[in-house]
C-alpha positions as CSV (number, residue, x, y, z in Angstrom):
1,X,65.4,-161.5,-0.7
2,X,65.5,-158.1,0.9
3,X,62.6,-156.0,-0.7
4,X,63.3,-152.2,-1.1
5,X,61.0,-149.5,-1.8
6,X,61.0,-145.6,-1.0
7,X,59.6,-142.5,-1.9
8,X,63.0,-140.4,-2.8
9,X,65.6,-140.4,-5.3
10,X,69.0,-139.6,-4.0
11,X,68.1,-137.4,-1.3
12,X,70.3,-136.8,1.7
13,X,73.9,-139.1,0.1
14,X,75.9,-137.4,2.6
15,X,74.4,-138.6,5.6
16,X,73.9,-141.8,4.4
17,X,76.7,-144.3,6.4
18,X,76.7,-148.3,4.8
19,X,78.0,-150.5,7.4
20,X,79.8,-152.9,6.1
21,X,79.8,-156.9,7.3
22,X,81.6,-159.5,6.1
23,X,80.9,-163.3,6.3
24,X,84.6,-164.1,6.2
25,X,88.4,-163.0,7.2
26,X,90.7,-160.7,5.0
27,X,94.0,-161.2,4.4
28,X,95.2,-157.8,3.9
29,X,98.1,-156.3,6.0
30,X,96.7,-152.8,6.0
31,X,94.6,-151.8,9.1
32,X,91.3,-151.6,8.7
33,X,87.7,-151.9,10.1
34,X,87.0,-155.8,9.2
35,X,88.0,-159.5,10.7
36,X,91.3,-160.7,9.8
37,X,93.8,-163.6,9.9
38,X,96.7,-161.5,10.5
39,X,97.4,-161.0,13.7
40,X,98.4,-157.6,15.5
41,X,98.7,-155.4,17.9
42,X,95.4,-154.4,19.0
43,X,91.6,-155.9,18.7
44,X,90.2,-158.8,20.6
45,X,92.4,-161.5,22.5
46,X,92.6,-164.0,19.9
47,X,95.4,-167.0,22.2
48,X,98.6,-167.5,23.1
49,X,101.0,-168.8,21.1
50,X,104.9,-169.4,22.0
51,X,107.4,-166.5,22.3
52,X,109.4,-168.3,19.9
53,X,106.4,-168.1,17.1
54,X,105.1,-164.5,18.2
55,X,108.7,-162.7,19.3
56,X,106.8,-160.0,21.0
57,X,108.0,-160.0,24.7
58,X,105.8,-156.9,25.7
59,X,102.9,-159.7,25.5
60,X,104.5,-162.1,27.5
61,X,101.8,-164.0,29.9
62,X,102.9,-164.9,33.3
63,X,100.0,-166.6,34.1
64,X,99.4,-169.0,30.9
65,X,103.6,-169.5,31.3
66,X,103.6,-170.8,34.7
67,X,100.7,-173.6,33.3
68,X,102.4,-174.3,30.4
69,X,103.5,-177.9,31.5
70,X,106.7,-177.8,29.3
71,X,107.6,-174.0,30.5
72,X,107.4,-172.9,27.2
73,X,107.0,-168.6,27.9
74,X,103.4,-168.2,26.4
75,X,102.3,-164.2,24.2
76,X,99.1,-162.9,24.5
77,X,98.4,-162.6,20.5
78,X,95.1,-160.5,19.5
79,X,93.4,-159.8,16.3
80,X,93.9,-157.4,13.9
81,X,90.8,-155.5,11.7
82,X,92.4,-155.2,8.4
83,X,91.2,-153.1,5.1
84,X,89.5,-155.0,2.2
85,X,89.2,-153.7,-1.2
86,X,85.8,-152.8,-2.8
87,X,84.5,-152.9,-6.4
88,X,81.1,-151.7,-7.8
89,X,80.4,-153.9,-11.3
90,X,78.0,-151.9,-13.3
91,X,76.0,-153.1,-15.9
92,X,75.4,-150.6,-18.4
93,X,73.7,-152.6,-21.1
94,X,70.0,-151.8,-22.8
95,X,68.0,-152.9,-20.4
96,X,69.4,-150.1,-17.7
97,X,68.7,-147.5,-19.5
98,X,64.8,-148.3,-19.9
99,X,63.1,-145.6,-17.5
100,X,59.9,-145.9,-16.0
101,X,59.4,-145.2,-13.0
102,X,62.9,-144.8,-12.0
103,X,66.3,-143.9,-13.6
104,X,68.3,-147.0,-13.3
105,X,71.7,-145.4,-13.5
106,X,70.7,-142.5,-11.4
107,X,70.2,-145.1,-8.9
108,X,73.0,-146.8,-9.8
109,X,74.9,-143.8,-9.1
110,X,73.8,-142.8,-6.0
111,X,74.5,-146.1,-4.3
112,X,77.7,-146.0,-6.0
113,X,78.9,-142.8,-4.4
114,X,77.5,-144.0,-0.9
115,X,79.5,-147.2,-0.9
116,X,82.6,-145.0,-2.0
117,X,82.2,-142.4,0.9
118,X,81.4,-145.6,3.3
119,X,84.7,-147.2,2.4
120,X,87.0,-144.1,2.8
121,X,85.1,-143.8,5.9
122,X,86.9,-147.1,7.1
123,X,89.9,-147.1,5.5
124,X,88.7,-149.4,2.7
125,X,90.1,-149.1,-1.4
126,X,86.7,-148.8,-3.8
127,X,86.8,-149.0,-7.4
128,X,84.6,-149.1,-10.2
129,X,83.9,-150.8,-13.3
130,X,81.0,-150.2,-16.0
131,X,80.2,-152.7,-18.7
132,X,78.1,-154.2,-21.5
133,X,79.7,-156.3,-24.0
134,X,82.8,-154.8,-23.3
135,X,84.4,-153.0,-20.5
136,X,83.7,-148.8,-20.6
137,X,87.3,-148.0,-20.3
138,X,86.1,-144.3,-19.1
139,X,84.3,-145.6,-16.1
140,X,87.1,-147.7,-15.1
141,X,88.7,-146.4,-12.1
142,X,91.0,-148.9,-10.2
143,X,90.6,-149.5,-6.6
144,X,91.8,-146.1,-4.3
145,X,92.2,-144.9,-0.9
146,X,91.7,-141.5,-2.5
147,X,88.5,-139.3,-3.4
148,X,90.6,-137.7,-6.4
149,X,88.2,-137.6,-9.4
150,X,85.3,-139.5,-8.2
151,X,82.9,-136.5,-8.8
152,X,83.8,-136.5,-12.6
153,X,83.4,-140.2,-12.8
154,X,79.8,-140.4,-11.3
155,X,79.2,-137.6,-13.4
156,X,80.4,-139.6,-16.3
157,X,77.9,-142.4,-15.2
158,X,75.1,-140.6,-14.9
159,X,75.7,-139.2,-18.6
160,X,75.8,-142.4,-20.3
161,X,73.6,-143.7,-22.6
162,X,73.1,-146.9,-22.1
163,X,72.3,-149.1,-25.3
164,X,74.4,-151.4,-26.3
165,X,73.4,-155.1,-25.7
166,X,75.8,-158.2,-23.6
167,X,76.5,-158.4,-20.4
168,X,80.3,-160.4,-21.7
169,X,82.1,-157.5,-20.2
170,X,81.3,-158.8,-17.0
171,X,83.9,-161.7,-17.7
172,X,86.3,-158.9,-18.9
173,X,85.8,-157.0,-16.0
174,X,86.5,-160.1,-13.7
175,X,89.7,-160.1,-14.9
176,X,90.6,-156.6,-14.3
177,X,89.6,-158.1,-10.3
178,X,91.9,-161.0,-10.5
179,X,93.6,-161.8,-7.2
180,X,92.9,-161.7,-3.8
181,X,89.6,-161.8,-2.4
182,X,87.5,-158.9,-2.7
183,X,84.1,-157.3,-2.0
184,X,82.3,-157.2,-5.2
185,X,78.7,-155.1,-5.5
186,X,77.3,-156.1,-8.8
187,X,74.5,-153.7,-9.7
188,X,72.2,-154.5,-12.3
189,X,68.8,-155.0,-13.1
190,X,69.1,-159.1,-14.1
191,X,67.7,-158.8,-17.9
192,X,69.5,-161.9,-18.3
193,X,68.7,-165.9,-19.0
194,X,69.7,-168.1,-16.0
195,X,72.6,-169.4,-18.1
196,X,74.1,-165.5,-18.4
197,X,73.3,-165.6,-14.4
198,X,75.3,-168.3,-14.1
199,X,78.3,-167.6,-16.3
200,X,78.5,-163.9,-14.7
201,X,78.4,-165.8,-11.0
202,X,80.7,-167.9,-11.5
203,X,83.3,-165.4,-13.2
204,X,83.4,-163.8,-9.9
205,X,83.6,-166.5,-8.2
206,X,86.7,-166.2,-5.8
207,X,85.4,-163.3,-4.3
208,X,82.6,-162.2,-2.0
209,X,79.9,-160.9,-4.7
210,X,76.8,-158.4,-3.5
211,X,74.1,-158.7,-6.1
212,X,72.1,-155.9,-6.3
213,X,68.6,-156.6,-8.5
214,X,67.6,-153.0,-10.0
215,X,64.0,-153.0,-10.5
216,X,61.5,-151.0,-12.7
217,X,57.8,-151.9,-11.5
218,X,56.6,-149.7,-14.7
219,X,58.5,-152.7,-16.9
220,X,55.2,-155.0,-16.5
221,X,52.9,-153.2,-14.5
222,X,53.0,-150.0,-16.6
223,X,51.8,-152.0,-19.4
224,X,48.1,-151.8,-20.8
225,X,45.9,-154.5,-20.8
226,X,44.4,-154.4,-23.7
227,X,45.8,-152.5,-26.8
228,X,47.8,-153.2,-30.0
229,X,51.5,-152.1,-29.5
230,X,54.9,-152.0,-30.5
231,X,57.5,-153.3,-28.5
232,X,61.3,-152.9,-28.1
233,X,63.8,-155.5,-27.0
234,X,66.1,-153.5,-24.6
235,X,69.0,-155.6,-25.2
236,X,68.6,-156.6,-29.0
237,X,66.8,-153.3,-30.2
238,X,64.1,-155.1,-32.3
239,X,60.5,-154.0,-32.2
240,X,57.8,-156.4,-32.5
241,X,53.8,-155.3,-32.5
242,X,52.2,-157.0,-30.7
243,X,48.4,-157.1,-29.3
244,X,48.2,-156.4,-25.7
245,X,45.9,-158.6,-23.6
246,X,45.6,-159.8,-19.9
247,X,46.8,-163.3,-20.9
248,X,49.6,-162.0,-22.2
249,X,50.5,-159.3,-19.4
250,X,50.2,-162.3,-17.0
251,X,52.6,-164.1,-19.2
252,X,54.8,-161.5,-19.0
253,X,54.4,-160.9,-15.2
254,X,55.3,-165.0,-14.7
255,X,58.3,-164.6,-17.0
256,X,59.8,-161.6,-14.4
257,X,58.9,-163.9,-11.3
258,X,60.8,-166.7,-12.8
259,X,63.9,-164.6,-13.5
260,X,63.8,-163.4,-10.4
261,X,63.4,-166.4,-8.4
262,X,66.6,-167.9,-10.7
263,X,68.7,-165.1,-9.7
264,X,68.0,-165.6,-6.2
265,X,68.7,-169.6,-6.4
266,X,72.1,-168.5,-8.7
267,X,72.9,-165.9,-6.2
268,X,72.5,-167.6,-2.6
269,X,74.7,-170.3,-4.5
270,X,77.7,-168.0,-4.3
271,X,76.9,-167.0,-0.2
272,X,74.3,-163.8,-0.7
273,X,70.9,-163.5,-1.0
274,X,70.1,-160.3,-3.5
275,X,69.7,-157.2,-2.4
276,X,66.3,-155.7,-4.4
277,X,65.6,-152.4,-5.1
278,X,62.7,-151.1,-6.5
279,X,61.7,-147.8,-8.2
280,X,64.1,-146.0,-5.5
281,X,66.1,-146.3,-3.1
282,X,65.9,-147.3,0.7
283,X,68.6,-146.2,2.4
284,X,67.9,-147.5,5.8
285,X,66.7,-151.3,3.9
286,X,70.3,-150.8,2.4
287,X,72.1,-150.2,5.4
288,X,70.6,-153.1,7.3
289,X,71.0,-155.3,4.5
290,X,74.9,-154.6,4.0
291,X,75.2,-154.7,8.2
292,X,73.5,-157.9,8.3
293,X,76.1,-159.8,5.9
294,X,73.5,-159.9,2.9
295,X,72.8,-163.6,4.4
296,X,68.7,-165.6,3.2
């Protein structure tokens, strides 16, 4: 699981360039900056094929035709890089809006606009979608090319007030991303039972999903050891008191690790280990992690 940690919040987004790697080929027919099955005009030699199959003389190979033991005329056929299309899956539920010591959806934000400029920077179409229960039909902004009214829309995110319990809108969301395969950068911070884990996985499952674990250390560790208190459910809204004591804080503390360590098993199921980020952002750890493929 990559581990992410920094000092900043937001600082320096326009410099900030994700490179993206993928684990698999697109099928898209517009030219882009990723690994494709179509073939084309320019990339990497991929082989030869028959003129009759490719029917581009200008890549006719002398050489590989005067081998061919049935003289069939042989074209050189290369690869093309192709555009993919991008979607950042917010959840917006209670549980984000908790701040400790970080602002989940300020975070969530940031990263957001990164990945946006990143894919324009290639060529790539990003959209996003914001849910809880149900899916926040004025942070729903279908995949583009274009920058048009992104500004208003991070705006918009940053403004909300998340509260509402559910992750189900993830479901409804998966809908909305029916079709070919896609990249899909689900940001949340997990506050969910393995069984949730599971059912939001495997709505997503025919595309190539990026989870990306949100993490407050202030949620357990911020916590007194001894002390009588009233908690609140961030995804249910009921308050319980309860009396604080190092039993119970370790308790606590072992319920997080096994969360975690279920979204990681859940995760690396579908292809990608989690990308973790906590109190703030990394940019560099992000970078690498997205370059690297997001592989164990």
């Amino acid at each position: 699981m990559t581990n992410v940690r920094a000092n900043a919040k937001g600082q320096g987004l326009k410099a900030v360039d994700i490179p993206i790697r993928l684990a698999w080929r697109t099928s898209a027919l517009r030219a882009g900056a990723h690994s494709s099955r179509q073939g084309g005009m320019g990339g990497l030699f991929r082989d030869h094929v028959s003129l009759l199959d490719h029917p581009d003389p200008r890549r006719i190979d002398l050489r590989a035709s005067y081998r061919d033991p049935m003289g069939v005329l042989r074209v050189r056929r290369f690869e093309q890089n192709s555009a993919i299309t991008m979607y950042a899956l917010i959840d917006v539920s209670g549980s984000m809006g908790v701040v400790g010591r970080a602002r989940k959806i300020d975070m969530t934000a940031d990263l957001v606009a990164v990945l946006a400029a990143s894919a324009r920077r290639v060529g790539d179409a990003f959209g996003v979608i914001a849910c809880d229960s149900h899916v926040h039909r004025e942070l729903y902004r279908r995949a583009t090319r274009a920058r048009a009214g992104e500004a208003e829309l991070m705006a918009s995110l940053r403004r909300i007030k998340a509260s509402r319990r559910g992750t189900a809108g993830i479901s409804e969301a998966a809908g909305l991303i029916a079709g070919q395969r896609k990249l899909v950068v689900l940001i949340s911070d997990f506050h969910m039972s393995p069984d949730e884990m599971k059912e939001t996985f495997a709505s997503l499952a025919g595309h190539d999903i990026v989870p990306v674990h949100l993490r407050d250390t202030a949620w357990i560790e911020g916590l007194p050891s001894w002390g009588l208190m009233a908690l609140r459910d961030a995804e249910s809204g009921r308050r319980r008191l309860v009396a604080m004591r190092p039993s119970l804080k370790d308790t606590l503390r072992r319920s997080e690790e096994h969360r975690r360590r279920s979204l990681r098993r859940i995760a690396e199921g579908y292809g990608r280990s989690p990308l973790e980020i906590t109190d703030a952002i990394d940019w560099d750890a992000v970078a690498g992690y997205f370059a690297g493929g997001g592989s164990p």
